[in-house]
PyMOL Python script that loads the backbone (N, CA, C, O; Angstrom):
from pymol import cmd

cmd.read_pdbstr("""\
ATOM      1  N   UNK A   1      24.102  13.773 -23.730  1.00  0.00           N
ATOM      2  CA  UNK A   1      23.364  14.925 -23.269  1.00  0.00           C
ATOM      3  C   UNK A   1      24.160  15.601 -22.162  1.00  0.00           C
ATOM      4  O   UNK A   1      24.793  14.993 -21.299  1.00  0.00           O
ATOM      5  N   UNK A   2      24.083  16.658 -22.253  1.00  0.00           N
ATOM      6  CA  UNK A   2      24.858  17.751 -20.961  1.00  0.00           C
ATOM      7  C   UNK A   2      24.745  17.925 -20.172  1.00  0.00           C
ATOM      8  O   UNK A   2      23.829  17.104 -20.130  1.00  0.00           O
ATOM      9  N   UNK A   3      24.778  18.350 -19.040  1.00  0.00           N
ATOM     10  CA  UNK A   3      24.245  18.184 -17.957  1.00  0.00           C
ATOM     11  C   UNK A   3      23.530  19.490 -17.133  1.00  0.00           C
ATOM     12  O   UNK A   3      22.852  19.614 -16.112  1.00  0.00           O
ATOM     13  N   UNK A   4      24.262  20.685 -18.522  1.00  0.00           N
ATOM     14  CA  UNK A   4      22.766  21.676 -18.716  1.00  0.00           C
ATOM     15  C   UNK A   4      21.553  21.167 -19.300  1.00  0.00           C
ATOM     16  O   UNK A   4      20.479  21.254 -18.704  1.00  0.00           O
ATOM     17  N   UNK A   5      21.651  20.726 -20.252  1.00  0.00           N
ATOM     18  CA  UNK A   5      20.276  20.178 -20.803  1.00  0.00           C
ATOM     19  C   UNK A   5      19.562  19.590 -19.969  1.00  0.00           C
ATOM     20  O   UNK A   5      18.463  20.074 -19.700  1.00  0.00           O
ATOM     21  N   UNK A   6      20.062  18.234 -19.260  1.00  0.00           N
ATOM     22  CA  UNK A   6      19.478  17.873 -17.961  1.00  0.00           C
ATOM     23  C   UNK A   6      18.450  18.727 -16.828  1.00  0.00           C
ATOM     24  O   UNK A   6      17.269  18.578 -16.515  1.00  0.00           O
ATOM     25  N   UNK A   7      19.313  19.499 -16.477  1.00  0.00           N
ATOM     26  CA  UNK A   7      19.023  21.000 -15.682  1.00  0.00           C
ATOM     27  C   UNK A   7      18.278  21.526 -16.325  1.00  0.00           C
ATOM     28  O   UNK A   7      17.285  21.737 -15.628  1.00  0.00           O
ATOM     29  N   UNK A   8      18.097  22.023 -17.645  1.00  0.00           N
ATOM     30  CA  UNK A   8      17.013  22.763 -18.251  1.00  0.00           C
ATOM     31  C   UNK A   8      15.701  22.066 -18.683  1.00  0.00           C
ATOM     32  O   UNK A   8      14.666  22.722 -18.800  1.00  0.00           O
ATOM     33  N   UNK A   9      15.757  20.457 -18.969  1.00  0.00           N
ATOM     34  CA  UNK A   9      14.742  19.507 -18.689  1.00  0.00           C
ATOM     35  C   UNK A   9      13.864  19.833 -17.845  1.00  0.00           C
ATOM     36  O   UNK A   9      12.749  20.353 -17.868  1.00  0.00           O
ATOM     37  N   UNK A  10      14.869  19.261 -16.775  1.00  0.00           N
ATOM     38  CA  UNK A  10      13.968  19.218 -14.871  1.00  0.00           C
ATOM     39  C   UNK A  10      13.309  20.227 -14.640  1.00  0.00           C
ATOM     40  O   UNK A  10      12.150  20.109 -14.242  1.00  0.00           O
ATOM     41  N   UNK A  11      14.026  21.763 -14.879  1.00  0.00           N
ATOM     42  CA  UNK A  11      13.469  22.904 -14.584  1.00  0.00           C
ATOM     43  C   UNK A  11      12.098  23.507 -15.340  1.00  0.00           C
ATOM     44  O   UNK A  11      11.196  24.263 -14.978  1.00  0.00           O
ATOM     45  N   UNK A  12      12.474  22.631 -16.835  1.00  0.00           N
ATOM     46  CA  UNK A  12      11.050  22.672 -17.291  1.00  0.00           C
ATOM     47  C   UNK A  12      10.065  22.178 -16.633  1.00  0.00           C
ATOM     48  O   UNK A  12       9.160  22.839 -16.124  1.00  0.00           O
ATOM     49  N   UNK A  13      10.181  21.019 -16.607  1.00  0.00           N
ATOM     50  CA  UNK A  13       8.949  19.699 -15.770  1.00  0.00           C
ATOM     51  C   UNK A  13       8.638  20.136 -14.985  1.00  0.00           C
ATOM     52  O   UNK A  13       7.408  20.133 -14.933  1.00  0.00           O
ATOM     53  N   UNK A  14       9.476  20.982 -13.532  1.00  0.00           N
ATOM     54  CA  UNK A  14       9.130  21.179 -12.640  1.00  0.00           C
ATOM     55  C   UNK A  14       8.682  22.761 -12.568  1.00  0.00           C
ATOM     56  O   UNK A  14       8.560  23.390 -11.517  1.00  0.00           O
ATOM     57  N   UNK A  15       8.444  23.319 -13.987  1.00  0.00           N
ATOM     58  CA  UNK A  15       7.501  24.472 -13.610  1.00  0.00           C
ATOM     59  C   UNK A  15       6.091  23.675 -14.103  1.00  0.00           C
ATOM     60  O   UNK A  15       5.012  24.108 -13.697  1.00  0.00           O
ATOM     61  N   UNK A  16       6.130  22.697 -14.842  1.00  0.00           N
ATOM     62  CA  UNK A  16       4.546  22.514 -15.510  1.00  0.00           C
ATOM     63  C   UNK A  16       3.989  21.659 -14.342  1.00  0.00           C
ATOM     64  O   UNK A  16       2.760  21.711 -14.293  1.00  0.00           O
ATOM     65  N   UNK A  17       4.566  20.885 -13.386  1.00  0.00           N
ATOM     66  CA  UNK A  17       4.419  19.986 -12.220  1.00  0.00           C
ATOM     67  C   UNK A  17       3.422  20.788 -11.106  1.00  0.00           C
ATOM     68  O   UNK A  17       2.468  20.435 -10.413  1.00  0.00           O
ATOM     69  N   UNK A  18       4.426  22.512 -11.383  1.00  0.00           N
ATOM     70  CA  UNK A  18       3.521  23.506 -10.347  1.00  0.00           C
ATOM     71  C   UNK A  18       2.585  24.062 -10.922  1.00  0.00           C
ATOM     72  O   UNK A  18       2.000  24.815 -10.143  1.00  0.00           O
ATOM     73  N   UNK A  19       2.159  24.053 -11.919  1.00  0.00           N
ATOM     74  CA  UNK A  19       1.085  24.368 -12.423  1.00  0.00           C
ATOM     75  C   UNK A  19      -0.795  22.887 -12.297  1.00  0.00           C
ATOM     76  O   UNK A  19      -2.018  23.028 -12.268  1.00  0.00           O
ATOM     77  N   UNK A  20      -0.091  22.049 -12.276  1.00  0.00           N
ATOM     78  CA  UNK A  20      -0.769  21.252 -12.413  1.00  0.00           C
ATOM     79  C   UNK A  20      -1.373  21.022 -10.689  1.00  0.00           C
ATOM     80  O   UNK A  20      -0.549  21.352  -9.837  1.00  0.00           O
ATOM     81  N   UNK A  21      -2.606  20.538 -10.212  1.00  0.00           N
ATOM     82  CA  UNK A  21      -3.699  20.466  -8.745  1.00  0.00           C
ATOM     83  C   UNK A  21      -3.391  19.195  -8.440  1.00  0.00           C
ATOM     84  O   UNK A  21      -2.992  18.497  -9.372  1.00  0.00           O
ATOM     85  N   UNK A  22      -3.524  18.447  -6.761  1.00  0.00           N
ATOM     86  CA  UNK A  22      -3.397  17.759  -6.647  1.00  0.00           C
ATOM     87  C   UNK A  22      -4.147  16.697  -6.867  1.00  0.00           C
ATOM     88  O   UNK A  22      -3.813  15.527  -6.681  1.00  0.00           O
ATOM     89  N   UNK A  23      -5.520  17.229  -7.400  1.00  0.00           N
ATOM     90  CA  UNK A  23      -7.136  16.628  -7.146  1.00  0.00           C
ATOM     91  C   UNK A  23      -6.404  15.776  -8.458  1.00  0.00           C
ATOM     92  O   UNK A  23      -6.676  14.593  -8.661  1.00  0.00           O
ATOM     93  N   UNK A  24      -5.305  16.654  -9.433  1.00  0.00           N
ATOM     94  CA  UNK A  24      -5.614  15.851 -10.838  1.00  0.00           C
ATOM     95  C   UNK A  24      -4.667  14.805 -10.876  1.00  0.00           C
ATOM     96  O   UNK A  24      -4.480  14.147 -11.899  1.00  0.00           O
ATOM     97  N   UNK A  25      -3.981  14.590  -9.684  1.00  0.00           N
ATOM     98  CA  UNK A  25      -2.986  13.508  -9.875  1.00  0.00           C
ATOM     99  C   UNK A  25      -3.197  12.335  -9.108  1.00  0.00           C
ATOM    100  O   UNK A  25      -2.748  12.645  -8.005  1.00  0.00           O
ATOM    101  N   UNK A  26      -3.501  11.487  -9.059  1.00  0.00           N
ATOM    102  CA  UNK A  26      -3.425  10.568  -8.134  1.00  0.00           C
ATOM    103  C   UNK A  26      -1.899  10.242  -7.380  1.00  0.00           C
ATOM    104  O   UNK A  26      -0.730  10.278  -7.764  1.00  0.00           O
ATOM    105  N   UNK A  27      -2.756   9.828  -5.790  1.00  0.00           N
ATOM    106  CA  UNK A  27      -1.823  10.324  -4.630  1.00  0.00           C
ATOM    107  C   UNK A  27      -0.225   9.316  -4.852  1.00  0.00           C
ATOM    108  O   UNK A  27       0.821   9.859  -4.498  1.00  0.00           O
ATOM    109  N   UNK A  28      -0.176   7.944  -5.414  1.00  0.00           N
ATOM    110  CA  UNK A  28       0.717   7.466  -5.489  1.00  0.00           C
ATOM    111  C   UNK A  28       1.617   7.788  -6.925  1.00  0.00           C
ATOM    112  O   UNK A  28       2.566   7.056  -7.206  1.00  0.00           O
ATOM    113  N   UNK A  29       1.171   9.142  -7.957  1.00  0.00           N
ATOM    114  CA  UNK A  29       1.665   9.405  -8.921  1.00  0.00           C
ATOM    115  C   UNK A  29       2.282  10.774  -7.888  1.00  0.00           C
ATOM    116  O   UNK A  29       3.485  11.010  -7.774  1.00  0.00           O
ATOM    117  N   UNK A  30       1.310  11.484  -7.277  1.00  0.00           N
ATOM    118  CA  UNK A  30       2.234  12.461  -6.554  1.00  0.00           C
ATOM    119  C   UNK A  30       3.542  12.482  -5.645  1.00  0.00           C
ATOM    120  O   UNK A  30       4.306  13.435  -5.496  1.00  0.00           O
ATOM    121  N   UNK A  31       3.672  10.559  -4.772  1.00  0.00           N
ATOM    122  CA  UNK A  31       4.289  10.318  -4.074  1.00  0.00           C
ATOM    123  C   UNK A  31       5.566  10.324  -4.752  1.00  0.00           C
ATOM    124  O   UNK A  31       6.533  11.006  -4.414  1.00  0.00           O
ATOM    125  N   UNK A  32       5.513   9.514  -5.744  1.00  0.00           N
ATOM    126  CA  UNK A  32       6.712   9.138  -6.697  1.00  0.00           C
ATOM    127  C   UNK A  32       7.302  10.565  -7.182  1.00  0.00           C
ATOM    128  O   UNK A  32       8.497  10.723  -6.932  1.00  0.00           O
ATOM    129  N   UNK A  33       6.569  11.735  -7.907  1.00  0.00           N
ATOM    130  CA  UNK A  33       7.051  12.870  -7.994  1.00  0.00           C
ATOM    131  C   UNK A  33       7.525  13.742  -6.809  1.00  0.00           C
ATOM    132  O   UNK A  33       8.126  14.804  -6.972  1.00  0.00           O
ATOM    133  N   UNK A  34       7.237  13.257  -5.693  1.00  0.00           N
ATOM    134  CA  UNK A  34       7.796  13.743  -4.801  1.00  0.00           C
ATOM    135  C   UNK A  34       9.328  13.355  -4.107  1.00  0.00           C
ATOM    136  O   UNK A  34      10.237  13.995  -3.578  1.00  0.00           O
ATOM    137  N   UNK A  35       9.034  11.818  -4.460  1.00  0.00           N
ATOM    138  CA  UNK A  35      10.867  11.023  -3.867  1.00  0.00           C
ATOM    139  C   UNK A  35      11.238  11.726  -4.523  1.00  0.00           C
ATOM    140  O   UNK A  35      11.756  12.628  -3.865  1.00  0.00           O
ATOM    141  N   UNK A  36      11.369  12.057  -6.465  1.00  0.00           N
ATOM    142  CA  UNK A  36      11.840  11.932  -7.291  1.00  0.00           C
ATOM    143  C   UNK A  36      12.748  13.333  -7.438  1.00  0.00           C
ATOM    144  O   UNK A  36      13.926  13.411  -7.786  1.00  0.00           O
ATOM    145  N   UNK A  37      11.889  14.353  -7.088  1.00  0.00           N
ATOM    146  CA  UNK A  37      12.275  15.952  -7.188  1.00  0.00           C
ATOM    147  C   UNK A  37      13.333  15.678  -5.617  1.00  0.00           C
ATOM    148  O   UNK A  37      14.562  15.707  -5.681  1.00  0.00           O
ATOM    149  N   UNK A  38      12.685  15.464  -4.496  1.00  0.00           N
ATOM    150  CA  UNK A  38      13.748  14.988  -3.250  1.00  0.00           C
ATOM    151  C   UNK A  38      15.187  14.542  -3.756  1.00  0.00           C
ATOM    152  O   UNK A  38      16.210  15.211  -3.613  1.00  0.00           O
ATOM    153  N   UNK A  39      15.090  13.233  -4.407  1.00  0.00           N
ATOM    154  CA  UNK A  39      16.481  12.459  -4.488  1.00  0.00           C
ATOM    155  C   UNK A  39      17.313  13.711  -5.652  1.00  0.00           C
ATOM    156  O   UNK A  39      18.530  13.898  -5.655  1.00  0.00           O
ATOM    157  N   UNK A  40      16.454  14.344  -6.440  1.00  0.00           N
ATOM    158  CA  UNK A  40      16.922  15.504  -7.799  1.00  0.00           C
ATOM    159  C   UNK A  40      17.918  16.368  -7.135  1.00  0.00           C
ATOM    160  O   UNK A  40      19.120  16.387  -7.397  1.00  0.00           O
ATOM    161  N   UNK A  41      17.077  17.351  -5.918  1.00  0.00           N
ATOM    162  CA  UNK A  41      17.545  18.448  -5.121  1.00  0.00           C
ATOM    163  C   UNK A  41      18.352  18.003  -4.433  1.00  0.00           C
ATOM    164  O   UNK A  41      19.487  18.450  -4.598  1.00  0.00           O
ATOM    165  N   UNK A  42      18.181  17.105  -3.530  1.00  0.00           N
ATOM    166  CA  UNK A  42      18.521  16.873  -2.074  1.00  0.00           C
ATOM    167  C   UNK A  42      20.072  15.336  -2.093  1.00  0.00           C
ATOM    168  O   UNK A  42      21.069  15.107  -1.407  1.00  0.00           O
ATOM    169  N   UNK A  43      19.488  14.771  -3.138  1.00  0.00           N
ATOM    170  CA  UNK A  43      20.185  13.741  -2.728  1.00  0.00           C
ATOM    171  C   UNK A  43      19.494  12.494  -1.838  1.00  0.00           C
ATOM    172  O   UNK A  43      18.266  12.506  -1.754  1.00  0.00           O
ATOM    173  N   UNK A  44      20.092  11.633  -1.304  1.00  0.00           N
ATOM    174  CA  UNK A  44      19.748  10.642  -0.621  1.00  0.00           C
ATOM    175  C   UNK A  44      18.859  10.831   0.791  1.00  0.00           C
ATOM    176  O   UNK A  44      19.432  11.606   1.557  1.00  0.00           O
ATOM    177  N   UNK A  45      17.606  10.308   1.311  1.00  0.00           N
ATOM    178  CA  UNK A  45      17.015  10.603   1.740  1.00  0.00           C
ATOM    179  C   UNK A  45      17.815  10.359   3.758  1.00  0.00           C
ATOM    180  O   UNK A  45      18.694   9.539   4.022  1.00  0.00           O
ATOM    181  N   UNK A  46      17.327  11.077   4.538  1.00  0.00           N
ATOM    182  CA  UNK A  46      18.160  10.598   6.373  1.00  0.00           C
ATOM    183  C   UNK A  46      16.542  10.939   6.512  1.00  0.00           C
ATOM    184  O   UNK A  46      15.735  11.736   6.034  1.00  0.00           O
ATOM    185  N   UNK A  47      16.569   9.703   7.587  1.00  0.00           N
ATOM    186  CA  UNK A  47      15.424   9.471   8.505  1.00  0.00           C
ATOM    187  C   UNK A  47      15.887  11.020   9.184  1.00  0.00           C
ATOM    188  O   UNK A  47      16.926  11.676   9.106  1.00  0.00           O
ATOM    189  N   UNK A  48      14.613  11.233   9.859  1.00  0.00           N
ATOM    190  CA  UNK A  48      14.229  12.253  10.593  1.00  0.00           C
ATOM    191  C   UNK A  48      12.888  12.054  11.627  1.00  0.00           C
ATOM    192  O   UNK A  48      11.709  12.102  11.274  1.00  0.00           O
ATOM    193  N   UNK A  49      13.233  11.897  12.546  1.00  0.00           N
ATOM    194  CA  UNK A  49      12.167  11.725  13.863  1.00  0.00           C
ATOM    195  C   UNK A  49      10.975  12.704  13.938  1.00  0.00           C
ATOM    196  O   UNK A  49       9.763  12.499  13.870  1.00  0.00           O
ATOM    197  N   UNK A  50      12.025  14.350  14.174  1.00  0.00           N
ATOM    198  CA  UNK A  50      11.149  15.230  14.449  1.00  0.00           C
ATOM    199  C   UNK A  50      10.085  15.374  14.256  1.00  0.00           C
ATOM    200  O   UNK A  50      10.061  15.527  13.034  1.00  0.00           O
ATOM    201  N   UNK A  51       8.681  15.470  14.753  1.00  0.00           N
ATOM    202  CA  UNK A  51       7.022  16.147  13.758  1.00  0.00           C
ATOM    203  C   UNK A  51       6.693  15.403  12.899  1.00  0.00           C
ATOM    204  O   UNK A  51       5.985  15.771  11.961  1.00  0.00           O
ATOM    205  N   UNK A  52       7.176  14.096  13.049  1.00  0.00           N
ATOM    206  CA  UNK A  52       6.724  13.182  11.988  1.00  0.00           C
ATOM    207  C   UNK A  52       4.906  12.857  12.485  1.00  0.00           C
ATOM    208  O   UNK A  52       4.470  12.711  13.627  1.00  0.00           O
ATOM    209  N   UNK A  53       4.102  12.819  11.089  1.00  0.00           N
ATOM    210  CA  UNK A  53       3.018  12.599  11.172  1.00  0.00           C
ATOM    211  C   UNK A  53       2.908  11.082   9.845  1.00  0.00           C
ATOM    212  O   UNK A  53       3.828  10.555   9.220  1.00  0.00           O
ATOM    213  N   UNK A  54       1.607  10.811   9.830  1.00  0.00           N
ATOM    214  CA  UNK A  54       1.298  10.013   8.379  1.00  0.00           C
ATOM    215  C   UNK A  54       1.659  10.312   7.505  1.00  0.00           C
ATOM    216  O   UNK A  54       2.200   9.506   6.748  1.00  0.00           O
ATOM    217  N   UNK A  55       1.526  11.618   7.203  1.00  0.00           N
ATOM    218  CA  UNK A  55       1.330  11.743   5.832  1.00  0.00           C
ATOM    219  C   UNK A  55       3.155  11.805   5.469  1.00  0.00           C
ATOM    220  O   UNK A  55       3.754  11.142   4.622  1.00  0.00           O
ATOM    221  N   UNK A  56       3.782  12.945   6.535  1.00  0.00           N
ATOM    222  CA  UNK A  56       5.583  13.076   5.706  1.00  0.00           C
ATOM    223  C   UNK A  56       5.945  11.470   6.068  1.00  0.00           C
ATOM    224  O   UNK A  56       6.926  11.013   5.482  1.00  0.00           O
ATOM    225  N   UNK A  57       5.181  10.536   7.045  1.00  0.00           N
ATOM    226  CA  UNK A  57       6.115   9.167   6.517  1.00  0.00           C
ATOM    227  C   UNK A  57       5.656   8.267   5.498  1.00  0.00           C
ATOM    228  O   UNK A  57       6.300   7.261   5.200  1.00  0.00           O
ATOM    229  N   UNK A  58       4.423   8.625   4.875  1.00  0.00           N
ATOM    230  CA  UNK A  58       4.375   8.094   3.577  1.00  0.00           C
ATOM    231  C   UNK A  58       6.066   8.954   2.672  1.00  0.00           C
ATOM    232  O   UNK A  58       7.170   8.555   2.302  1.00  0.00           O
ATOM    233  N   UNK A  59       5.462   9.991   2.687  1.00  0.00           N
ATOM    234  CA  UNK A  59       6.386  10.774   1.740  1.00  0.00           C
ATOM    235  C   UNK A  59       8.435  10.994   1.782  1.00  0.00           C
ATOM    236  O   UNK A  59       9.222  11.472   0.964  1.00  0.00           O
ATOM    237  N   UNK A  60       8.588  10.469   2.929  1.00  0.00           N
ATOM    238  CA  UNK A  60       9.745   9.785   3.476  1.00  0.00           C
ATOM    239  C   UNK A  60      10.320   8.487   2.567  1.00  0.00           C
ATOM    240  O   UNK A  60      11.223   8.182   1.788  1.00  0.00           O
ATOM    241  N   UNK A  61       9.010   7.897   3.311  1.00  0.00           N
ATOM    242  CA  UNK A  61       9.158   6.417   2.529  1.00  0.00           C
ATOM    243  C   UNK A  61       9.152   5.791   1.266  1.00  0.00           C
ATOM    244  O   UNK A  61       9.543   4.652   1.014  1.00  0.00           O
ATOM    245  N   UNK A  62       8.432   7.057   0.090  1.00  0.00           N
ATOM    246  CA  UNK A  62       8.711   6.923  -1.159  1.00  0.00           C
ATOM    247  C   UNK A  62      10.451   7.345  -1.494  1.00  0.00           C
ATOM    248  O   UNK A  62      11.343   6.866  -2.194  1.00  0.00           O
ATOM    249  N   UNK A  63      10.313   8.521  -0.547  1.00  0.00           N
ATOM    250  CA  UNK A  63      11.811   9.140  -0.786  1.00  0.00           C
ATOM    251  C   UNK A  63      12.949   8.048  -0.705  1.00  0.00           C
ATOM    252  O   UNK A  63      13.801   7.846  -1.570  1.00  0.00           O
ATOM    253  N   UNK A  64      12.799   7.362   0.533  1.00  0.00           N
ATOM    254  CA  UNK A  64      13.673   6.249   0.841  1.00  0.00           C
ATOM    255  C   UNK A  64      13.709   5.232  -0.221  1.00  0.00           C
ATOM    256  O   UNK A  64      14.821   4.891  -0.624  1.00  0.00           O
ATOM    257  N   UNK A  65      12.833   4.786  -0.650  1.00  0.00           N
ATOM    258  CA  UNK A  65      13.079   3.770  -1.600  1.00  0.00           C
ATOM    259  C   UNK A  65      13.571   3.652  -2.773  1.00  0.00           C
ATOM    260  O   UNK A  65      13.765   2.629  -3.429  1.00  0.00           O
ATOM    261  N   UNK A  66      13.943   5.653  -3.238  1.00  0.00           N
ATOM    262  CA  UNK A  66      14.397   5.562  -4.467  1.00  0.00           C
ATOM    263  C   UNK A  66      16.067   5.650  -4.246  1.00  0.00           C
ATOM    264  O   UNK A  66      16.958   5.409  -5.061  1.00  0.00           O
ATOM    265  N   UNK A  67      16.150   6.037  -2.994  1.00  0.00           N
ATOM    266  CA  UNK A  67      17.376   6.813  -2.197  1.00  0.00           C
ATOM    267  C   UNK A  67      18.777   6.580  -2.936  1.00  0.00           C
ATOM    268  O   UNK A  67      19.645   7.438  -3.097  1.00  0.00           O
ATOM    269  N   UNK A  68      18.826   5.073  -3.406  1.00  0.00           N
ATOM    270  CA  UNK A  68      19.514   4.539  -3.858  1.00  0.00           C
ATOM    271  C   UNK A  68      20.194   4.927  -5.568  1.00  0.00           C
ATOM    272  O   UNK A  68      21.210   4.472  -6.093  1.00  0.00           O
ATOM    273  N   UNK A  69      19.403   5.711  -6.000  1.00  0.00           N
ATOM    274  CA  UNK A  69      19.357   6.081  -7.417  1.00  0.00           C
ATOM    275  C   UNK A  69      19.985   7.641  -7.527  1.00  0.00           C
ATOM    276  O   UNK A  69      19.671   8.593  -6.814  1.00  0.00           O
ATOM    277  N   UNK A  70      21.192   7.622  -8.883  1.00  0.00           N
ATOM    278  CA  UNK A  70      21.835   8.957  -8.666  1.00  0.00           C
ATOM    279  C   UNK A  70      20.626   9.686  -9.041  1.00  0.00           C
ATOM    280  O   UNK A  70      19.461   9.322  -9.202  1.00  0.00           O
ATOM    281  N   UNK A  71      21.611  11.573  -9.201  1.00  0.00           N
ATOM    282  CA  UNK A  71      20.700  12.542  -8.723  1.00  0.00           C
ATOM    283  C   UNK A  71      19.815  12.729 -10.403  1.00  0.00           C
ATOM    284  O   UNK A  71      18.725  13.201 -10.724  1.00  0.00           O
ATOM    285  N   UNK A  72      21.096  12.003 -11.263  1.00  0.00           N
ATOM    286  CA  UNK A  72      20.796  12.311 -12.557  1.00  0.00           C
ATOM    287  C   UNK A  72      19.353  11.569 -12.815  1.00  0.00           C
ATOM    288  O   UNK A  72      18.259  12.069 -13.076  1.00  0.00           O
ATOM    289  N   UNK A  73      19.682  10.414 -12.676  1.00  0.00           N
ATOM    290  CA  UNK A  73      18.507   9.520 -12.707  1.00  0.00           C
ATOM    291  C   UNK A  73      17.183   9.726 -11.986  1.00  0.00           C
ATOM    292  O   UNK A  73      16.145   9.153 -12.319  1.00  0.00           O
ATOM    293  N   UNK A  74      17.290  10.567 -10.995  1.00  0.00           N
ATOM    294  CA  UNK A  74      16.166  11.051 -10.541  1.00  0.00           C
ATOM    295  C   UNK A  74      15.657  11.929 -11.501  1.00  0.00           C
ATOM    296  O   UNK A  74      14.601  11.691 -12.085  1.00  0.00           O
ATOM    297  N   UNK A  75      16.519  13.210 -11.766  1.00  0.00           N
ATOM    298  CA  UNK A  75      15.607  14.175 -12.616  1.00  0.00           C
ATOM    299  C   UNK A  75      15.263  13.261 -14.110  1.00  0.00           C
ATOM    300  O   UNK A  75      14.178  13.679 -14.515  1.00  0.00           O
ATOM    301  N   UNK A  76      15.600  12.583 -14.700  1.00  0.00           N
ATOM    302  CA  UNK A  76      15.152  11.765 -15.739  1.00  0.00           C
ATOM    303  C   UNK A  76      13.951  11.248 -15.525  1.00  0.00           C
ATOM    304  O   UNK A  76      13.002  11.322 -16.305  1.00  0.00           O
ATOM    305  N   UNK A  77      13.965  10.668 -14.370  1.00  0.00           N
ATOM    306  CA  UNK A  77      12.703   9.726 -14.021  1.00  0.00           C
ATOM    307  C   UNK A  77      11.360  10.598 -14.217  1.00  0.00           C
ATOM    308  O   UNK A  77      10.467  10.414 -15.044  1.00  0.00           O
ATOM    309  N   UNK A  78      11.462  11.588 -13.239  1.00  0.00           N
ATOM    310  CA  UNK A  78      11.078  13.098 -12.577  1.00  0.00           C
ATOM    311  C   UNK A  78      10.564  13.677 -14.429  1.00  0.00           C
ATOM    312  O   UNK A  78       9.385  13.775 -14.768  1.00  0.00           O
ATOM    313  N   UNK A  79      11.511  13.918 -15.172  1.00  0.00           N
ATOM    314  CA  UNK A  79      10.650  14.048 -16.427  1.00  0.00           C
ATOM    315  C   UNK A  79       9.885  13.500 -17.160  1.00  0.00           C
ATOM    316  O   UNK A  79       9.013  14.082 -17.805  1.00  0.00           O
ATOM    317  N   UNK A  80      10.120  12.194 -17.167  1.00  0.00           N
ATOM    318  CA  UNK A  80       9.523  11.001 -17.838  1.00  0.00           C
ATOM    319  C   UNK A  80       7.872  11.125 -17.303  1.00  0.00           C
ATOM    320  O   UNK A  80       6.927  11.293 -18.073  1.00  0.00           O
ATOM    321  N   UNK A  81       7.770  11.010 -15.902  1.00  0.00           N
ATOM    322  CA  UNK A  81       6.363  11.018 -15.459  1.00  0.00           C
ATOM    323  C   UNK A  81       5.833  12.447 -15.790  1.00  0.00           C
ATOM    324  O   UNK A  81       4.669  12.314 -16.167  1.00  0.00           O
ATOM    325  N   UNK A  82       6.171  13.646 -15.803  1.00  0.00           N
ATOM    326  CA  UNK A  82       5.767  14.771 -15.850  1.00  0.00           C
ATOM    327  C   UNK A  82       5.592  14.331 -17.302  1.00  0.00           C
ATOM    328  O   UNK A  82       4.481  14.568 -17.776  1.00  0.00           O
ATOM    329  N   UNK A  83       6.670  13.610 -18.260  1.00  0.00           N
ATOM    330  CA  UNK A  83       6.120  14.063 -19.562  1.00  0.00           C
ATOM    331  C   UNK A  83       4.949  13.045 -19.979  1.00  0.00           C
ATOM    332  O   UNK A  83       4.352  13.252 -21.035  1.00  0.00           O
ATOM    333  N   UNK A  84       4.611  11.951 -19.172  1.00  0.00           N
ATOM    334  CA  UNK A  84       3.404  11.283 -19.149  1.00  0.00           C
ATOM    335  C   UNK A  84       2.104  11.738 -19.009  1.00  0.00           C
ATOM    336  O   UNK A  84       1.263  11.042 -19.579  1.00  0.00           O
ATOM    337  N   UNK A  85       1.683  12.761 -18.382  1.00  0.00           N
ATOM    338  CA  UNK A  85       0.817  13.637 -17.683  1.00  0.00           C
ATOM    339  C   UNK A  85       0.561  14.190 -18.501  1.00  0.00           C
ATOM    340  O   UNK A  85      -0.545  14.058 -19.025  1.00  0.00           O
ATOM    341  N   UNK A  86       1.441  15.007 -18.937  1.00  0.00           N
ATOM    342  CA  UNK A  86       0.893  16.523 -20.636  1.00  0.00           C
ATOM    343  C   UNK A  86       0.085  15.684 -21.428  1.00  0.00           C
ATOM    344  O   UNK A  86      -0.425  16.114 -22.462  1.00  0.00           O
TER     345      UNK A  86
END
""", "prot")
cmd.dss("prot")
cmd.show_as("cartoon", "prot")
cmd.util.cbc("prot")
cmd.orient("prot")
């Protein structure tokens, strides 16, 4: 597979991801879609002190744990659960 196709995957998932409410996901299915699109875009997660509250160090801390996993493998993952959901 190419690594447009990849790209045109993710970009799918992640328009139907924004379509979808948070009420309908449960919070540790949202967490995981959240490392997941993070490690996709961003890469590997850096602590950050600033304005930290509960909730971004839950959402940190999912990030962190996938941190380890390339970017490819994130957006794979990242589809897999989105394509669980439809």
């Amino acid at each position: 597979m190419t690594e447009k196709d990849l790209d045109t995957r993710f970009s799918e998932a992640v328009e139907i991801a924004l379509k979808m409410t948070q009420a309908s996901l449960p919070q540790d299915v949202q967490l995981r879609l959240y490392a997941y699109y993070k490690q996709a875009t961003f890469g590997s997660a850096i602590y950050q002190s600033d304005n930290f509250d509960l909730r971004n160090a839950f959402k940190t801390n999912a990030w962190m744990q996938i941190s380890h996993i390339s970017i490819e493998e994130a957006k794979e993952k990242y589809i897999e659960i989105i394509n669980s959901l439809k």
